[in-house]
C-alpha positions, -999 to +999 in steps of 0.1 A: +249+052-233+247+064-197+282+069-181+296+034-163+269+014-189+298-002-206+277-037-202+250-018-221+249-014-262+250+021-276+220+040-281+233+055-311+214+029-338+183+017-331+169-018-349+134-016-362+128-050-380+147-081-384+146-098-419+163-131-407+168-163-428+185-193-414+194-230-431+203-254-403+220-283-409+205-308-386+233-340-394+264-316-393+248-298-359+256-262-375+235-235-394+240-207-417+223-174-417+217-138-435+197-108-424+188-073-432+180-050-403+167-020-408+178+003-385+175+042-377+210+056-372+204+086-344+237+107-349+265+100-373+287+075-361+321+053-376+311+018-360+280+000-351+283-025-321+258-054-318+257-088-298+270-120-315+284-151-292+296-183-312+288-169-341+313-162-373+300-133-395+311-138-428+302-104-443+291-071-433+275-041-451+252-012-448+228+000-474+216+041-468+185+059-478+208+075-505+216+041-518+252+042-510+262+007-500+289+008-471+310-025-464+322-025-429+352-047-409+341-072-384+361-071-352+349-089-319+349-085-280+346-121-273+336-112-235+314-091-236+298-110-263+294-086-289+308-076-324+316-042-339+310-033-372+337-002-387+331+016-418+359+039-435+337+073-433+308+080-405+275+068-412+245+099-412+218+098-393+185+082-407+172+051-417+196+025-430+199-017-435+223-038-423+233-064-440+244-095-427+258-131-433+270-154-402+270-190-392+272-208-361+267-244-346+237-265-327+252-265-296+246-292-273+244-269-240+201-262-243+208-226-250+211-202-278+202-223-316+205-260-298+199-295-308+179-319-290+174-355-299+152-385-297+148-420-307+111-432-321+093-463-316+118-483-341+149-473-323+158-446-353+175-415-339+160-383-348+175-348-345+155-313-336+168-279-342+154-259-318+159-222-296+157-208-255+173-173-258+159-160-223+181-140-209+207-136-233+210-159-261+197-148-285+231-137-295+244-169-306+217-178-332+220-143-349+238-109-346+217-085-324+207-057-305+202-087-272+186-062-247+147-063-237+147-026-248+160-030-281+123-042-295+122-046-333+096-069-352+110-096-368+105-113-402+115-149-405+120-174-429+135-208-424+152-229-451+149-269-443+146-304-454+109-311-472+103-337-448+108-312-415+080-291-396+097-254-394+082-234-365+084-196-352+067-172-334+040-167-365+017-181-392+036-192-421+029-167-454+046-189-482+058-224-488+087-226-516+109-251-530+144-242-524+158-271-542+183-299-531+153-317-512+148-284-491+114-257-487+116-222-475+088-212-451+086-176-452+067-169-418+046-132-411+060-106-394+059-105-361+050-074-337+077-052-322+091-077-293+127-085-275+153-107-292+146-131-262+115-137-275+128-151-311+119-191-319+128-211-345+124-250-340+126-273-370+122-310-369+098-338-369+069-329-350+035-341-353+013-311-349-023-314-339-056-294-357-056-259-344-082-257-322-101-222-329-100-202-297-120-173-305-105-164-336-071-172-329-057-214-339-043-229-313-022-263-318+005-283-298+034-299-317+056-332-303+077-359-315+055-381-341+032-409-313+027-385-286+002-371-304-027-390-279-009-369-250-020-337-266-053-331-252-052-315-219-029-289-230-053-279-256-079-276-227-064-255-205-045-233-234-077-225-251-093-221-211-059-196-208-063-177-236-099-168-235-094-166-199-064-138-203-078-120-232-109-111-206-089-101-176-066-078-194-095-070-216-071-070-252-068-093-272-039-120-277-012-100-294-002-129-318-014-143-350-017-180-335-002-200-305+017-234-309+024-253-279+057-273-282+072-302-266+108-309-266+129-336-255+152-316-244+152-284-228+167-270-198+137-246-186+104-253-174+087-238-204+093-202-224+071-177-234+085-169-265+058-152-288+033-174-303+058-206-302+060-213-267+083-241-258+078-268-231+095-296-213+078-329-226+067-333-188+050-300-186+029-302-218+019-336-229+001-356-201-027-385-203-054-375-180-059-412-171-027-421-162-012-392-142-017-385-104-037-347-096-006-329-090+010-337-124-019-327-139-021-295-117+012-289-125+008-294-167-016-263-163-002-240-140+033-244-170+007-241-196-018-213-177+019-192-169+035-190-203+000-179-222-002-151-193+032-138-205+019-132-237+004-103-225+028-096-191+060-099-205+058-099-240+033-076-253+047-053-221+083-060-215+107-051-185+131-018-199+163-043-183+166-073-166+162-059-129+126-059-141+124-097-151+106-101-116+073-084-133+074-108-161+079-138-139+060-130-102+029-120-127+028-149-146+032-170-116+003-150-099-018-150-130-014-188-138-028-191-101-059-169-112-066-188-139-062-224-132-084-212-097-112-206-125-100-237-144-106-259-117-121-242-090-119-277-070-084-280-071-083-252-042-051-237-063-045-206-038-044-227-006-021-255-029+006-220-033+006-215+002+033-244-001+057-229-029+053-196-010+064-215+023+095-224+003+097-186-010+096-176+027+123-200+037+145-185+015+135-150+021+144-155+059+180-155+053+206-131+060+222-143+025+183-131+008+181-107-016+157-081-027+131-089-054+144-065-077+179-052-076+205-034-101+216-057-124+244-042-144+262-070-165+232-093-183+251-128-170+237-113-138+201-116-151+204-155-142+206-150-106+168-133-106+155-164-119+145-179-085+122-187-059+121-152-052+115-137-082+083-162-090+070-170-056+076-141-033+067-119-063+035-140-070+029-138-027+033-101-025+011-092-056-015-113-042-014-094-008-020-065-022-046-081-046-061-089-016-059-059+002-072-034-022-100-053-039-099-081-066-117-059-095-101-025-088-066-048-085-075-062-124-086-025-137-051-012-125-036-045-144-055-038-173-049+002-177-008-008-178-009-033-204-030-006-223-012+022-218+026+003-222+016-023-248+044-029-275+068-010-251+087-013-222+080-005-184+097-002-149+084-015-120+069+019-108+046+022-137+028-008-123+023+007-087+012+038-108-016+023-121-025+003-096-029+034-074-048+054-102-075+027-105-075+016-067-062+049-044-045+030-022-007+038-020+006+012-038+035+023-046+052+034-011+033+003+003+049-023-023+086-005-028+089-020+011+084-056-002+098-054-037+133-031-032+145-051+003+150-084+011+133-103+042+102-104+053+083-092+094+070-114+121+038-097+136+039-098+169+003-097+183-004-089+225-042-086+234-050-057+260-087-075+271-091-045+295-088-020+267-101-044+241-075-037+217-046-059+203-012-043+198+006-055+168+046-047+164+067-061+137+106-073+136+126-090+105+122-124+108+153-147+107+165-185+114+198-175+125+202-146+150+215-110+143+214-080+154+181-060+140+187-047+106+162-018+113+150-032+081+106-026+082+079-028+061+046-013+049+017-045+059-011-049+043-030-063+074-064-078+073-076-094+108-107-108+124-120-109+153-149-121+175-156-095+207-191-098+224-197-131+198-199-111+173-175-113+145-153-084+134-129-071+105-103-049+103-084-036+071-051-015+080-017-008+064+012-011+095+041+009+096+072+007+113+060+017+151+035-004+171+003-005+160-029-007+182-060-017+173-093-009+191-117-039+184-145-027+209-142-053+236-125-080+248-117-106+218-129-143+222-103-150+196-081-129+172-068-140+137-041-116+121-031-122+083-074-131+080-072-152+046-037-158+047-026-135+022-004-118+041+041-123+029+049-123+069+047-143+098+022-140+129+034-144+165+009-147+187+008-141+226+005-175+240-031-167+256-043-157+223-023-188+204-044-209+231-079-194+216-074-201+183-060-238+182-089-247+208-111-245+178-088-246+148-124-252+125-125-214+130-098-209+103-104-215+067-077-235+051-046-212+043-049-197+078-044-232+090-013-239+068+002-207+080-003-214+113+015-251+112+039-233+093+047-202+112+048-222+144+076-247+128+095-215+113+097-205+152+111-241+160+137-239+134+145-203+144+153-216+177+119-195+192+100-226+202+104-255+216+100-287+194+074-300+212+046-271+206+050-283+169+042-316+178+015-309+200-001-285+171+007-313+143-015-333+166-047-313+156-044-312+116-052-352+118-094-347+103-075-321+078-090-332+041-065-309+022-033-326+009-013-292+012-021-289+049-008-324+052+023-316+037+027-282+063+026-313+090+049-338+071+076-319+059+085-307+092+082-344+107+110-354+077+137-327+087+129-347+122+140-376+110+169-363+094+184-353+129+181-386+142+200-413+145+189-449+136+183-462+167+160-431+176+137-432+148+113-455+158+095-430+179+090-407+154+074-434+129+051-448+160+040-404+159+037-409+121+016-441+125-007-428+151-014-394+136-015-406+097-028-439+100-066-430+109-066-405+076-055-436+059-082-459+069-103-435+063-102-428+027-087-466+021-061-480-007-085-471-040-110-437-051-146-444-042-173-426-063-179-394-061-150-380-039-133-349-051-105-348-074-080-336-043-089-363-021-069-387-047-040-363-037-049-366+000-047-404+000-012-407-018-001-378+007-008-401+033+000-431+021+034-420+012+035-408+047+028-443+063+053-463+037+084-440+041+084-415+068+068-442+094+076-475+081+048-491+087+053-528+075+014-536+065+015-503+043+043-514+027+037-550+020+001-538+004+019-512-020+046-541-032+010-561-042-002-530-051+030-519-077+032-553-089-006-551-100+003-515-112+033-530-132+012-559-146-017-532-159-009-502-156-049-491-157-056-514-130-041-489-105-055-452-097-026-434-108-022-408-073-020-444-056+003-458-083+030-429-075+028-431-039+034-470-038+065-468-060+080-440-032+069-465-004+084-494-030+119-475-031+123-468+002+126-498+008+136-515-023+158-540-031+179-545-062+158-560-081+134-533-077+159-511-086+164-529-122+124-529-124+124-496-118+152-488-146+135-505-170+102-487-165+128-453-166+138-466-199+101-480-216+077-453-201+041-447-213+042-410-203+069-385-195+053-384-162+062-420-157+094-416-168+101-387-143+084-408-113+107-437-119+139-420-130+137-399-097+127-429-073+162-442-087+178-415-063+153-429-031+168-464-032+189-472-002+229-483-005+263-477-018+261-497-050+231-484-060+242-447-051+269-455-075+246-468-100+222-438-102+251-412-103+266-432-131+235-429-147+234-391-144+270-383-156+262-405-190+225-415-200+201-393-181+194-365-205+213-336-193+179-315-184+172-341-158+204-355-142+211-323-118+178-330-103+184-368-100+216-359-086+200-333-061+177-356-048+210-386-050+225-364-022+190-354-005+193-394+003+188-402+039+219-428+037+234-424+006+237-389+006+269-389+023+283-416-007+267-392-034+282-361-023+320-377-026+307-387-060+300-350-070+336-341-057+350-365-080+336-360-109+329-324-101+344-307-135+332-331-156+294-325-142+305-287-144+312-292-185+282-317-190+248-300-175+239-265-186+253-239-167+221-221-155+213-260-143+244-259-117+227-248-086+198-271-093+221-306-089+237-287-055+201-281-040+198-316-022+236-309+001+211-285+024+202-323+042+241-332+044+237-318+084+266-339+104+290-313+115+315-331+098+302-334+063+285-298+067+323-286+072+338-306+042+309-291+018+314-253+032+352-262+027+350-276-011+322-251-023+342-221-009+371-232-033+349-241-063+326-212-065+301-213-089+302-194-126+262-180-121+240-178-092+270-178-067+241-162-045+217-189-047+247-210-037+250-190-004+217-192+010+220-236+000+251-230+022+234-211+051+205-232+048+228-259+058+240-240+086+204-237+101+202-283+096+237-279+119+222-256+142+196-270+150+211-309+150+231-296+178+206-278+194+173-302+191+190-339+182+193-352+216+162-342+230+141-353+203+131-386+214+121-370+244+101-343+228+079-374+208+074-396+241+059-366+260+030-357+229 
């Protein structure tokens, strides 16, 4: 153990394979357990220490090569979660097996060996056994060496009720009868993988056919009548898997995936091995009855967690600093492979908006690096963030970009060769990447990857010399001094000198860069593609160029330029009214995403403003949304692309909410009512945006319609649409209502985000946030703690001086248990809403009536 490691196990006995039993007891919530883990014993030693959390081990015992069999005291170090194992006279080096019996209870927190519950069609409550052991729980299901390093196969075999499904990461070998009404499934051993990977679920399920993906059976298991919802996953895993094993050019390292929904379960999904677990939201989905994004969104989950089975599992991070490779990979992979999917769904220029939110976050002075030392493992939770999945994903795909798509994947595919079953750190990746590609890689990316922040690239045009000068500064919302703090761009630009187009590839450094482009440009566009994790400042002369045609720029280049130009309004860099005047010309755009680059920014408008004032920005709404609208019209025609159904509920939503327009709004409480009489008489991207439009303005009765569809849904993408349109609804009493609704019905995976988006409430927002005050400890106890900074998200829109002040007040005296940091940057986020409400709120009216 390297001096100061005192977080980290010995090194002294290494686990090789996991022989693990377990009985739970789904009516009494508990379980019971044994297991013999062979192990290698390095040096003699009097005490073996191991990870066990809410566990009670019963008895202890070591069995030696020479057969001597060696009892051992149990003695625990409740905080730092693990237990030590003595023995009366040294253990000798070799190869040994532990022996171990234990027991421990289903929580109800979604973490460790959990339960999660359900009631069927005929109101009979069922319970499900079930695991999420990423980053460190693995602990409180079994004792364990709980460290991605510690890889040791595993052998498993679950003891449980004859009429239960049992589930783990592999095939099952033997069914037995274990009597009292019980079977023990002995399931195949498993290949060397982290404890975090583990699964066991056991329950009811209703498992489809495995579906025979080139070799390898692929099924999805869910609570017995969803099995109708099953199909799409099965499309896109067996799409994934065959997509994966080709890229990485291996084969899938498992013996057979199952695809799981669960009622409940705090995550998005988990890769663990082979049993991959989902939200019931993020698997099961009717293609018929869910909008494009949902849809999108079931196989990005689905596309990620099959990626992981080579990029995470099969190769694994040595510690948790490294989580970033498992996660920004996935992320960038899923994008790869639901691109091929469904090439139509335009899936690269669709990230360009979870990278904007990456990039938000990343222009704080409270950011963080993508990868930084993470000593104690509670400190893992903070890496899982927007920065660890989307600017990871961003970066990789700049330099994706950069050095060439097919010399990018050999790279890929040469590490997961050379580190399969094994463990990696970050700099093995850049050293492949550089062996298959030549580029520097690895001084290029340690810029992006080991410091927080991102440039702005400024860009000056010498016509004269026919050259452009680029020079790069840390970009920020809220001044301060200059850092020093410069990276290593991958720049790609275009130009057109002479009216003839031209390309330049370059890597800038920390001085100015010049670049000789052989004339005078007509135009210049920096960041060519849009792949670049920065931001582009352009010379006013040269901004002019490029917006006087903007059909020059292919789609992401327009989204970063709306969104680069509002970053500079926000910043304080630009005025208000050059975002206005550029929202202006994305009114013939036909991708929803570029929509969204215009309409967020418009919504933090109308945030600032007060009552009175906001009919000028809804008259700017009208006039710029409402010819889209009529355009494409209430209902799909034939023929039109899958992401114009997105593009029309973009808009629409647009019209009903953001600029009230009454006509809009009367059609979509015809149009819900039809929806809500027959639900297939509706196109389902319409369906969602009229019950927005419907709760933005809804009464109470709306509000009890809207609860009982919550509470009878067809899909759990219904029931997310409705139980979050609770939170849009207007007043006090129904404020109260929703938040009531959160602290004791909502399932406890859900309520923090109903409650985010309670206090993300234009008007209500205010009453919500006392409501968290009051009931703050009791929230604390009820949602999972890794779910904590999720409920706080929606207090960055609490932007009145005043209530700013009271939130900065009563979060500095109730700090958070995990992801404190993540807590800071909501904070400083809502410092930027202040600054800029007392720099920008009393000239906004102004700044509409002059566009």
């Amino acid at each position: 153990m390297p001096d100061g490691d005192t977080h980290r196990l010995p090194y002294t006995v290494e686990p090789t394979r996991y022989d693990l039993t377990l009985c739970p007891d789904l009516d009494a919530a508990t379980f019971d357990g044994e297991e013999r883990v062979r192990v290698i014993v390095h040096e003699p030693t009097a005490e073996i220490m191991l990870n066990a959390a809410d566990l009670e081990i019963h008895e202890a015992g070591l069995m030696g090569e020479d057969g001597a069999d060696r009892s051992a005291r149990v003695t625990f170090d409740e905080g730092e979660e693990r237990a030590v194992l003595s023995f009366e006279e040294p253990v000798p080096a070799g190869d040994h097996t532990l022996r171990l019996t234990f027991s421990g209870v289903l929580n109800d927190q979604l973490q460790g060996f959990y339960r999660s519950r359900f009631t069927d069609a005929e109101g009979v409550s069922h319970t499900i056994a079930t695991t999420q052991f990423e980053a460190t729980d693995a602990r409180r299901a079994f004792p364990c060496w709980d460290e991605p390093d510690r890889k040791a196969s595993f052998a498993v075999t679950l003891i449980v009720d004859e009429s239960l499904t049992a589930i783990s990461n592999s095939e099952i070998e033997e069914v037995s009868d274990a009597g009292q009404g019980k079977k023990r499934c002995r399931f195949a051993e498993t290949m060397r993988m982290s404890t975090y990977l583990a699964a066991f679920v056991v329950g009811p399920f209703e498992l489809t056919e495995p579906v025979d993906v080139d070799g390898v059976p692929l099924r999805v298991a869910c609570v017995p009548g969803k099995g109708d919802l099953t199909g799409f996953a099965l499309e896109i895993g067996a799409h994934a898997l065959r997509f994966f094993t080709e890229y990485f050019d291996i084969p899938y390292p498992a013996g057979k995936l199952d695809l799981i929904a669960l009622p409940d379960f705090a995550m998005g999904a988990m890769e663990n091995l082979g049993a991959v677990t989902f939200r019931e939201s993020l698997l099961l989905i009717d293609p018929d009855r869910a909008t494009r994004v949902e849809l999108e969104r079931v196989a990005d989950v689905v596309a990620h967690e099959i990626a992981h089975m080579w990029f995470g599992d099969l190769v694994t991070m040595r510690w948790w600093n490294g989580i970033w490779l498992n996660e920004a990979f996935a992320t960038f992979m899923e994008m790869l492979c639901v691109d091929d999917f469904r090439p139509d769904w335009l899936r690269w220029v669709t990230f360009g908006l979870s990278r904007g939110s990456a990039m938000v976050t990343d222009g704080l002075a409270t950011t963080r690096p993508v990868e930084f030392p993470v000593r104690r493992p509670v400190e893992a939770e903070a890496m899982f963030d927007i920065l660890t999945y989307e600017k990871g994903a961003g970066v990789v795909r700049m330099l994706e970009r950069y050095v060439g798509a097919d010399s990018f994947r050999r790279g890929i595919a040469e590490y997961i060769a050379k580190h399969s079953y094994d463990n990696t750190e970050t700099t093995d990746l850049w050293d492949s990447v550089e062996a298959a590609t030549g580029e520097p890689a690895r001084s290029t990316m340690d810029t992006w990857i080991y410091q927080g922040g991102y440039p702005v690239l400024s860009v000056a045009a010498d016509d004269e010399a026919g050259t452009i000068t680029l020079t790069q500064s840390r970009f920020r919302y809220l001044p301060g001094e200059d850092d020093g703090a410069r990276w290593k761009a991958p720049v790609l630009l275009r130009a057109s000198v002479g009216g003839e187009v031209v390309r330049h590839r370059l890597v800038m450094g920390d001085e100015a860069t010049t670049v000789e482009l052989g004339g005078p440009p007509e135009w210049v566009v920096v960041n060519e593609g849009g792949w670049g994790f920065y931001r582009v400042h352009y010379e006013q002369e040269l901004l002019d160029r490029i917006t006087a045609e903007t059909d020059r720029l292919d789609a992401l280049e327009r989204f970063n330029l709306a969104s680069d130009t509002w970053a500079a309004v926000v910043a304080g860099l630009s005025p208000v009214g050059n975002f206005l005047k550029l929202a202006c010309l994305y009114g013939d755009e036909t991708h929803p995403s570029l929509w969204a680059a215009v309409l967020a920014p418009l919504d933090y408008l109308d945030r600032m403003m007060e009552p009175d004032a906001r009919p000028v920005l809804q008259r700017y709404v009208r006039d710029l949304v409402g010819p889209a609208f009529e355009r494409l019209g209430w209902a799909p025609v034939d023929g039109e692309g899958e992401t114009t159904r997105t593009l029309r509920a973009t808009v629409l939503r647009a019209l009903g909410v953001l600029g009230a327009d009454p006509e809009v709004r009367k059609k979509a409480a015809e149009v819900e009512a039809c929806y809500f009489a027959d639900r297939a008489s509706v196109d389902p991207d319409v369906a969602a945006a009229t019950t927005a439009v419907v709760a933005a303005a809804g009464s109470t009765a709306d509000y009890e319609r809207y609860l009982d569809r919550f509470a009878n849904p067809a899909t759990p993408q219904e029931e997310m649409r409705f139980l979050f349109s609770l939170a849009a609804f207007d007043g006090e009493d129904l404020a109260r209502r929703t938040m009531e609704l959160a602290r004791t019905e909502v399932r406890t995976q859900n309520a923090p985000f109903l409650i985010s988006q309670l206090l993300a409430n234009r008007t209500a927002g205010p009453v919500a946030w006392q409501m968290v005050k009051e009931h703050w400890d009791e929230l604390l106890e009820r949602f999972p703690d890794n779910l904590h900074d999720r409920m706080l998200d929606g207090m960055t829109t609490l932007s009145t001086p005043e209530l700013a002040d009271d939130v900065a007040s009563f979060m500095a005296d109730h700090p958070l248990a995990t992801k404190q940091r993540t807590m800071d940057q909501m904070l400083e986020r809502l410092e930027i809403a202040v600054a800029f409400r007392r720099r920008e709120a009393a000239g906004l009216v102004a700044a509409f009536e002059a566009v």
